[in-house]
N, C-alpha and C positions, 0 to 999 in steps of 0.2 A: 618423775613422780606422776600418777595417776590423776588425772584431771576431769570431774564431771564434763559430761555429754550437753552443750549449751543448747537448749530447746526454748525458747521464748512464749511467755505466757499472757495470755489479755488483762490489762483490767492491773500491772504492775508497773510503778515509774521504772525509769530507764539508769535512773541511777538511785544508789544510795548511799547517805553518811552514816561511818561505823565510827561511833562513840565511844573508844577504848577506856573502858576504867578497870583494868586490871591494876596498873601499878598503885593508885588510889582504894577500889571499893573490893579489888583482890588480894591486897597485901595486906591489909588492915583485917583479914581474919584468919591469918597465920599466926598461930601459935608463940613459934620460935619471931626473935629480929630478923629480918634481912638487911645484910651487911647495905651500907649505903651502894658501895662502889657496885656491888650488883643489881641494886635498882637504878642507877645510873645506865646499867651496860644495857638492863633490861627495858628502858626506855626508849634508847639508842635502837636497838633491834627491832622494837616498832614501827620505827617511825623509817628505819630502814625498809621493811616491809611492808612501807606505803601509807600503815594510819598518817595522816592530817589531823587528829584528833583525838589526841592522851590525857586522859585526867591523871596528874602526876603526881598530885599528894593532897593532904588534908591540914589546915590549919586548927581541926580540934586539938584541947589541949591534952600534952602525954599524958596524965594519970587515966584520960579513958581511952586514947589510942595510942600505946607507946608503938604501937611499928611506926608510925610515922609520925616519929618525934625528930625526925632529924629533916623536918620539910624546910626549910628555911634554909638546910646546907643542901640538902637535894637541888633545889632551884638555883644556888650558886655555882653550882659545880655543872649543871644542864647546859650546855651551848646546843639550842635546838633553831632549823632553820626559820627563817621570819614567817614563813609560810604554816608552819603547824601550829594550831592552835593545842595550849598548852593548861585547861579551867584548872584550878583547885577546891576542893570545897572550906567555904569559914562557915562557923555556926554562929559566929557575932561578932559583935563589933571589934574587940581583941584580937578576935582571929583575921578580921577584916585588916586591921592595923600592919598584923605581921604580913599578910598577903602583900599588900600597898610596899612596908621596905622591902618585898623581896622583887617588885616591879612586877608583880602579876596583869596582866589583863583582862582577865577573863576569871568568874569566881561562879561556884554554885552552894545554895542552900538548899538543907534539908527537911522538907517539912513532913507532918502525918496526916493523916487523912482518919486517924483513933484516936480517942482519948486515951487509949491503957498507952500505947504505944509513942504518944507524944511524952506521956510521965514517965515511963522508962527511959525514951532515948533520947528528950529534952529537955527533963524537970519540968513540963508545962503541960497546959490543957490545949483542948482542940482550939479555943480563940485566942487563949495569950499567949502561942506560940506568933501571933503577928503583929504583937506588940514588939515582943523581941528579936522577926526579922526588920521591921520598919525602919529603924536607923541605920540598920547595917546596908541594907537597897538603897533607901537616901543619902548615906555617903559613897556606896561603889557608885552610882549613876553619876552623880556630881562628879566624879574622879575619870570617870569616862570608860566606866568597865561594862563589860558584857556579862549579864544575868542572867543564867539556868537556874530553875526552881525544880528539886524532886519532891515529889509527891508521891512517901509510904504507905503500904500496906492499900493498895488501891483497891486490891481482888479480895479479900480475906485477910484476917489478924488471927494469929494464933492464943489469942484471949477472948477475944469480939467476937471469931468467927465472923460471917461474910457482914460487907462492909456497902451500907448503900448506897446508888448508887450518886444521887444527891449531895452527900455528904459528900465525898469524893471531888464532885464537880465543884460543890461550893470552896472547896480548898485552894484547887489550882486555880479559879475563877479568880481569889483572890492574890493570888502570888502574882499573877498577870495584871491584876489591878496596881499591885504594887511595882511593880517595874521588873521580870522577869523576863526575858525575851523567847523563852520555850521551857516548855514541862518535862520535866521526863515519869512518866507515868510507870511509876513500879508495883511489878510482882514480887513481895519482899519476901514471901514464904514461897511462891510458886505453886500456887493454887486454881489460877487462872485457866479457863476455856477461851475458844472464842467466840461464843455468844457473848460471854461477857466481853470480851474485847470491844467487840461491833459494838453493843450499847452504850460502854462508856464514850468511845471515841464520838460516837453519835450525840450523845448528853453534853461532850462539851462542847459541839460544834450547836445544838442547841440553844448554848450560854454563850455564843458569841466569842469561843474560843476555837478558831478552825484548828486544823490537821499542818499546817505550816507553822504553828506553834508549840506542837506537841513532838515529843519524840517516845519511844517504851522500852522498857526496862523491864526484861522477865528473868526467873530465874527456873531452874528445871528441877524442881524437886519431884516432879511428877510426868515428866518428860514431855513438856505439852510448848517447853520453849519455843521449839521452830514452827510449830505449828500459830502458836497464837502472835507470833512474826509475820507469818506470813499474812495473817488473815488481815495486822495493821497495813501492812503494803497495800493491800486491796483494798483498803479504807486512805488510800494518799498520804498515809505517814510515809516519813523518808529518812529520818535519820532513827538509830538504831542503837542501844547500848548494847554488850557486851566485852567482854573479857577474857584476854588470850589464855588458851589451858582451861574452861571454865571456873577458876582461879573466883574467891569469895566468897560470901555468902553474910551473915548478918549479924556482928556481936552481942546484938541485941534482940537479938529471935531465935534463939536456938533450931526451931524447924527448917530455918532457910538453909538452903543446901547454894549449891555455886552459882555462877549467873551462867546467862546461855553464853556455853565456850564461840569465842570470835570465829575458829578455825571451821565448826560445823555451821556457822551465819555463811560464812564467804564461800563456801561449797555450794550452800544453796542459792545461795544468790549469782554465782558464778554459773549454775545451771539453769539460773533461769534468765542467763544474759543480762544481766543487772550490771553496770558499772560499782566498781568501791575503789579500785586504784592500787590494791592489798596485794600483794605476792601472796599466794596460799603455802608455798615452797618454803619462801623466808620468815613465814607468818608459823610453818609446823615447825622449823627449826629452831625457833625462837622456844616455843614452848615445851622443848624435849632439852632445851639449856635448862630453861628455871626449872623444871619440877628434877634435873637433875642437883640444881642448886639446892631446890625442899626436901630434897629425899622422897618426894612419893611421885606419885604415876600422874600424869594430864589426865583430868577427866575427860578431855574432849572425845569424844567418839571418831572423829577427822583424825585426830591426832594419832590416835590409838592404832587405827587402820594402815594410815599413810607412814609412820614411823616406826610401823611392828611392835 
């Protein structure tokens, strides 16, 4: 298989963490169910292909995400090694419960950075959405679990239209107040440049939020994913969301198209001598299994090239 030309560039860490949420923030905008035992195989295959880092299901409740209504038998049936880290995301306390008996360690909330977009996708407004993570962080912390907070709709809302950049800061500012151990700062519609990258990254580091607690989260509706990646790298971010097959997008946005595909991040960061730890080999095989599982094509552009 065809391997980028490794060329090293100034001003780039030397490694990075890839945040896989396909099986989580990509399966949950499929249409159809996926049979369990195939998000099972499909988990396994990642983490065969080197992810350390799979977000594997959601404890919202089914009537708003039934693909993953079956997270509680998914994690029973998971034997992953001690080494991979394994988040789920709860949106509250209930979900936090069922996290807890399935022995999770590691949990993310979802927050907005909109008012249209907090009432669509939490029933809440932009401040009482932290009434309603506040017990759910004060009991994961007591419990001994590890907190990622996302932060929607950072660049642009598809109601709002572009999103200040203040407001934005004052959100995560807060998640991080409340016990979050890193952000992941999302492009929910994929609208994002990277001027704007630079500035927010910059606003939070202003608010006494550095770049070791942030992580970013874009999606390619406008093809600007790898680009406004890289320009976080140049700014000292290091850990990285995407999603094998560019698999997702947002059932609460309609404009949101997929997230940036895993296969076309680890090409480039493989060309630019970047550590991930990722087979690209076992990483494009992986994602020409599932989209033969979904009946349609991998968006990824890697995928597309290197698997014909």
């Amino acid at each position: 298989m065809r391997k980028p030309q490794r060329v090293r560039a100034e001003g780039l860490p030397d490694q990075v963490t890839i945040y896989e949420v396909g099986p989580r923030d990509g399966l949950q905008n499929e249409s159809a169910i996926v049979d369990l035992a195939v998000k099972v195989e499909f988990i396994n295959r990642l983490v065969d292909a080197g992810l350390t880092t799979v977000e594997t299901t959601s404890f919202v409740h089914p009537k708003w995400v039934p693909q993953l209504a079956d997270a509680a038998e998914l994690l029973a049936t998971l034997e992953l090694p001690s080494a991979v880290r394994a988040p789920v995301l709860v949106p509250n306390e209930r979900g936090l419960d069922r996290a807890l008996e399935a022995g999770v360690r590691e949990i993310a909330i979802f927050a907005s950075a909109t008012e249209t977009f907090a009432a669509k996708n939490l029933n809440s407004t932009l401040d009482d959405q932290f009434a309603m993570f506040a017990p759910t962080v004060e009991r994961a912390l007591a419990a001994g679990l590890t907190i990622r907070g996302y932060v929607s709709m950072c660049y642009g809302d598809p109601w709002e239209g572009d999103v200040p950049i203040d407001q934005v800061v004052k959100v995560g500012a807060r998640l991080v107040d409340l016990g979050c151990r890193e952000l992941s700062l999302g492009d929910t519609i994929g609208v994002a440049t990277p001027g704007q990258v630079i500035s927010l990254i910059e606003a939070f580091g202003k608010a006494g939020v550095g770049v070791d607690k942030l992580a970013v989260h874009f999606h390619d509706t406008y093809g600007q994913a790898l680009a406004n990646t890289l320009t976080a790298l140049r700014e000292g971010v290091t850990t990285v969301d995407s999603s094998a097959g560019g698999l997702g997008g947002c059932p609460y946005a309609e404009s949101a198209t997929g997230n940036l595909a895993t296969e076309d991040l680890v090409w480039q960061l493989d060309g630019l001598g970047i550590e991930t730890g990722v087979n690209l080999e076992k990483l494009v095989a992986t994602s020409v299994w599932m989209a033969d599982k979904l009946g349609k094509p991998s968006a990824s552009r890697v995928v597309q090239a290197l698997a014909g």
